[in-house]
C-alpha positions in Angstrom: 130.8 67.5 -10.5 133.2 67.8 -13.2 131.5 70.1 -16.7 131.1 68.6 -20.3 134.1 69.4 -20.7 136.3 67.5 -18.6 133.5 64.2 -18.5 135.2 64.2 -22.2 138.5 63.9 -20.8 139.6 60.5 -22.0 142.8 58.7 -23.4 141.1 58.3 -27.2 141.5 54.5 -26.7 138.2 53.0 -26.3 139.7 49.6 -24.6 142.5 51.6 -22.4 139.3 54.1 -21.2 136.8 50.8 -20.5 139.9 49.6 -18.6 139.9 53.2 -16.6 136.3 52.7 -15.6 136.2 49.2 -14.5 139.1 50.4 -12.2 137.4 53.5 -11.1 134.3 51.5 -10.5 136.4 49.4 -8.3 138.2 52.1 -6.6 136.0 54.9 -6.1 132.5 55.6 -4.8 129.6 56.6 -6.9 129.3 60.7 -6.2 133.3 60.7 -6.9 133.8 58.1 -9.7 134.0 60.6 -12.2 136.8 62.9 -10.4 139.2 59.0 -9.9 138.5 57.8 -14.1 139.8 62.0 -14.8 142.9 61.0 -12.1 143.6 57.8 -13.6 143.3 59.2 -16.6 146.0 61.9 -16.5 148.1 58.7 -15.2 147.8 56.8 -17.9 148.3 60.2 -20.8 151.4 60.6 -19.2 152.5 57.2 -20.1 151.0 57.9 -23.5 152.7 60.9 -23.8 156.5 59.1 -23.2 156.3 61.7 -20.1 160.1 62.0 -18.6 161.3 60.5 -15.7 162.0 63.9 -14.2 158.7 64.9 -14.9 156.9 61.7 -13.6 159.3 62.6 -10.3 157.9 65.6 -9.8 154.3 65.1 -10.1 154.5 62.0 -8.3 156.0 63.6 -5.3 154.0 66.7 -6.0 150.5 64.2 -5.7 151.7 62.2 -2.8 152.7 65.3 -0.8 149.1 66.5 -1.7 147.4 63.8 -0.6 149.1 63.4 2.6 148.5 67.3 3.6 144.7 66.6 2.5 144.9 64.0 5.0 146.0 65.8 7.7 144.0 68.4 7.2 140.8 66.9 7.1 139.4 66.1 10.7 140.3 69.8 11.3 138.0 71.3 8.8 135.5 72.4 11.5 137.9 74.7 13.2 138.7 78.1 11.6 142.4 78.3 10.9 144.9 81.4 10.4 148.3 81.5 8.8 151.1 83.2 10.6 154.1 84.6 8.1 157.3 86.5 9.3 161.2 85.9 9.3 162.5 82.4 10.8 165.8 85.0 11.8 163.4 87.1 14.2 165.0 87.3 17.7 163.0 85.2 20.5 163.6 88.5 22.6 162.3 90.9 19.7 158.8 93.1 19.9 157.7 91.0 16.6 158.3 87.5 18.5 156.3 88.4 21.5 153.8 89.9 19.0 152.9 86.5 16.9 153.3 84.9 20.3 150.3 86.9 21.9 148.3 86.9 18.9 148.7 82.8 18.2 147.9 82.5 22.1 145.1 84.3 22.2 143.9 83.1 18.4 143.9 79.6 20.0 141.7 81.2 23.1 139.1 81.8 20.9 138.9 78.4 19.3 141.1 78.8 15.8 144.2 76.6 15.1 147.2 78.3 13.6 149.7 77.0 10.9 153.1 78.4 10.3 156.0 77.6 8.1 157.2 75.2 11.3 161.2 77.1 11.2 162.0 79.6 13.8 161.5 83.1 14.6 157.9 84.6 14.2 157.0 80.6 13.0 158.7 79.8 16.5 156.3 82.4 18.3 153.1 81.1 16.6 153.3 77.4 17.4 154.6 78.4 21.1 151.7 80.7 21.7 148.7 78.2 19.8 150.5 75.3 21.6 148.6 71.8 20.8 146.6 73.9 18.8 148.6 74.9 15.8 150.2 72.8 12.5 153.5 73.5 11.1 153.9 73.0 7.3 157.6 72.9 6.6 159.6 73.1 3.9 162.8 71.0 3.6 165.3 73.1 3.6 168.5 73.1 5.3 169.1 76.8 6.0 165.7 76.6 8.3 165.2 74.1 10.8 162.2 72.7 12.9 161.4 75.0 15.6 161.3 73.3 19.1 157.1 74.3 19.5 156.5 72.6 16.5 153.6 69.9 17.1 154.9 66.6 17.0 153.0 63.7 14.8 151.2 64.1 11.9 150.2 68.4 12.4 153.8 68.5 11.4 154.2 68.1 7.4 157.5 68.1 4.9 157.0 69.7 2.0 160.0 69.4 -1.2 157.9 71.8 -2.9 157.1 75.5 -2.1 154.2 75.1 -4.6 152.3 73.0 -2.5 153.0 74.2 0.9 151.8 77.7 -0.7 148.3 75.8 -1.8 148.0 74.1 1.6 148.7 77.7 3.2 145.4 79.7 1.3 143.3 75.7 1.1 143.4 75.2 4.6 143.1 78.5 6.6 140.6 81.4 7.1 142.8 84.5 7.7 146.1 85.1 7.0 148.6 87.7 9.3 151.6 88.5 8.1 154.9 89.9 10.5 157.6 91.5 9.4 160.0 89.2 7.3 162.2 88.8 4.4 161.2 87.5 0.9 159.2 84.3 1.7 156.8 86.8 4.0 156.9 89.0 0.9 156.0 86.4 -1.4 153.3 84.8 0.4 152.1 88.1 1.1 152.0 89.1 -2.3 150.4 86.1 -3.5 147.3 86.0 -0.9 146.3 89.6 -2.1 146.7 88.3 -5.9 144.4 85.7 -4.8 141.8 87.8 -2.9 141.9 90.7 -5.4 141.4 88.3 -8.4 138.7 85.9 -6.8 140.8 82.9 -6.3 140.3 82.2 -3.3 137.4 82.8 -0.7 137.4 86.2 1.0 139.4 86.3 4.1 140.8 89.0 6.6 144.4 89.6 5.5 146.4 91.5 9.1 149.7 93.1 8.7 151.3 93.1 12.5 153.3 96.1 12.8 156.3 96.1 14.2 157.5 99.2 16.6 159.5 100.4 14.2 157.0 101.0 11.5 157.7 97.9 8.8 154.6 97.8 7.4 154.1 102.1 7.3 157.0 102.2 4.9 156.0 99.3 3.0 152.5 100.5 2.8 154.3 104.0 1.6 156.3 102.2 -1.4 152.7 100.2 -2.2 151.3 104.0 -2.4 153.9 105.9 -3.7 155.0 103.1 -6.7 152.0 100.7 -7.0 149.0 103.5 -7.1 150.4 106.0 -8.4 152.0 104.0 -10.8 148.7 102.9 -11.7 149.5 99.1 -11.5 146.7 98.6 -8.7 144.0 100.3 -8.0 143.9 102.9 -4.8 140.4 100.2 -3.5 142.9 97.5 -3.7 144.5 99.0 -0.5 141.0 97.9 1.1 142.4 94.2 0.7 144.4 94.4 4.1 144.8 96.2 7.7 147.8 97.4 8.7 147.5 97.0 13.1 149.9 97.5 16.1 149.0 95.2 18.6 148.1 91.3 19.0 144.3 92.2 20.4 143.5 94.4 17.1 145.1 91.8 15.0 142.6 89.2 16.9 139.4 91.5 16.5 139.9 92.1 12.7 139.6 88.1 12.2 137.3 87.4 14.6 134.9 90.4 13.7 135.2 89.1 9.8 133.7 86.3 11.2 131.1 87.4 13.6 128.0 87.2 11.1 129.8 86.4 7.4 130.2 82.7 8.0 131.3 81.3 4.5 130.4 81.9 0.3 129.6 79.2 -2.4 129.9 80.2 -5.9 127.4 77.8 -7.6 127.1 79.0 -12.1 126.2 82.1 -11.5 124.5 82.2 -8.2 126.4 83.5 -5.6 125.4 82.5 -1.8 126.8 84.3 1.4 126.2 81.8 4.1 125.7 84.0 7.4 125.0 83.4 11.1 122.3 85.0 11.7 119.0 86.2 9.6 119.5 89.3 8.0 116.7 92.0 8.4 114.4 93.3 5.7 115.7 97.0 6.5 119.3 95.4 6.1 118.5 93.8 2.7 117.4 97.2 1.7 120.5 99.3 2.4 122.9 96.3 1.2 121.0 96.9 -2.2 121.4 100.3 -2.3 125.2 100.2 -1.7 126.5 97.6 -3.6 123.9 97.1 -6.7 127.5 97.8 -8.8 128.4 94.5 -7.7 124.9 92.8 -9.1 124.7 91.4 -12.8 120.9 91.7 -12.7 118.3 91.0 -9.7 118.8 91.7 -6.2 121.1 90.3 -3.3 118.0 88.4 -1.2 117.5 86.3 1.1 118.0 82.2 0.7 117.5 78.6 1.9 120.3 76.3 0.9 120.7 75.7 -2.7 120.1 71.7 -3.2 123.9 71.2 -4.3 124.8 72.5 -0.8 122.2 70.5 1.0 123.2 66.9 -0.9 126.6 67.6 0.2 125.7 68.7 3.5 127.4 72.2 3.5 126.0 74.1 6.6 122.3 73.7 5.5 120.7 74.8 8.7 122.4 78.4 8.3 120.6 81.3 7.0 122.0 82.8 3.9 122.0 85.5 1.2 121.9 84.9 -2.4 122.8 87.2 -5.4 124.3 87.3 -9.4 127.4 88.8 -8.3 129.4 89.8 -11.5 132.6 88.3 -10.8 134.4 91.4 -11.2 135.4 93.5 -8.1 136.4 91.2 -5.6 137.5 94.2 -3.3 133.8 95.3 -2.9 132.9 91.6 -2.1 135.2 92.5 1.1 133.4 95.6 1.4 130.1 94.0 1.0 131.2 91.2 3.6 132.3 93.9 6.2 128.9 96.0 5.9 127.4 92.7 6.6 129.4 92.4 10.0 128.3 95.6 10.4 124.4 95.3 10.7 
């Protein structure tokens, strides 16, 4: 639910907001009334606010394009996901092709869907190796075209704007692997380790697949030699991803994320680690030893589901871990996740 401060959220007219909640009474049910009066809303401020016709363009293409990837999206939610990245130029006959390839086949062997950018090259190889199994998100441009492996129906989505294909990119999958590639890899790239080292989004295994001739080594060596030492990250951010060589190491570092860690709910200040299996009293003891740095007071412990997560139904029968994590070092969450695989 929405806080105090956005159940405020009104238009300042007392007869256009009664109007807003008759229609939301209409048009919504009653856990999600309050998220459709904020929607319409914002719909009804822009008219308020003389908004431009360029601007009501682009957010109503911007919301449609949302809701329709939402859409899609949805009855998939129960399989884990991973997001391929590399150049559309890539070569079919190339090491990196047959590399995304392998990995997207055997990814889809052990149950996950893959998404890719839907063009060709190393998007090519993903949706040929997942087959029926994988979605491809593409962006209309004319310099990239659908690849031939692309699902057909609705696992296939346009996007006019990179911003939201990015969103549906981190919403909607579990891992992200990135091949070699030119500035869209770099970008998304980029942008998922933002995201992960600044706690906005969930933790998630991020793989670099190397190429043969060593593309992610010397990109690695310029993150070493320019971004450490230059002080702009820190030398635990390099924790954030793994640098592998071939498809079945790329595999294991996503599906070993995911072999006791299961998911995490940030509820106020409570922090909850859903897992897979109980957790022993020894392990509690040595997870508090190493990472108490990460504690704002008390102890990581174990939990039942909190009451939020068992009204909304969100995996209540799992066993879980519960702690005041301070918000801060998002790299030692990763750590913390990976000691928990561990045990």
């Amino acid at each position: 639910m929405p806080n105090h401060e956005f159940k405020t959220y009104c238009t300042g007219d007392p007869l256009i907001d009664n109007e807003i909640k008759l229609l939301c009474k209409k048009y919504s049910h009653t856990q999600t009334e309050e998220y459709f009066r904020q929607l319409f809303t914002t719909v009804v401020r822009l008219y308020l606010d003389k908004a431009e016709e360029v601007d009501l363009h682009l957010i109503n293409v911007a919301l449609k394009e949302l809701r329709h990837a939402l859409k899609v999206f949805t009855p998939y939610r129960d399989k884990r996901k991973v997001v391929v990245f590399g150049s559309h130029r890539t070569p079919t006959d190339s090491h990196d092709y047959q590399l995304a390839e392998d990995f997207s086949r055997e990814m889809a062997d052990r149950g996950y869907m893959v998404i890719t950018g839907g063009g060709g090259g190393i998007m090519e190889a993903g949706n040929k190796g997942a087959g029926d199994k994988s979605f491809a998100a593409k962006i209309r441009i004319s310099a990239e075209q659908t690849n031939q492996y692309a699902p057909k129906g609705e696992r296939l989505i346009n996007f006019n704007y990179f911003f939201n294909r990015k969103l549906i990119f981190i919403k909607e999958s579990d891992a992200t692997v990135l091949c070699p590639g030119g500035f869209g890899t770099h970008d998304e790239g980029f942008e998922v380790l933002t995201l992960l080292q600044t706690g906005r989004c969930f933790p998630r295994p991020i793989v670099m697949l190397e190429s043969k001739n060593g593309y992610w080594e010397a990109w690695l060596k310029f993150v070493k030699d320019k971004l450490v030492r230059g002080d702009f990250i820190r030398p635990i951010d390099l924790k954030l991803f793994k640098i592998v060589k071939t498809a079945k190491a790329a595999v294991n570092e996503i599906v070993n994320f995911y072999s006791v860690y299961h998911s995490i709910r940030y509820s106020k200040d409570l922090t909850v680690i859903r897992l897979e299996r109980q957790l022993t009293k020894a392990d509690y003891q040595l997870l508090n030893k190493k990472f108490k740095d990460l504690l704002a007071k008390g102890e990581i412990e174990p939990s039942d589901a909190l009451p939020v997560e068992k009204k909304n139904d969100e995996f209540p029968h799992l066993p879980r871990l519960k702690m005041y994590f301070n918000r801060q070092n998002y790299v030692r969450l990763l750590e913390l996740i990976r000691q928990i695989n561990s045990l």
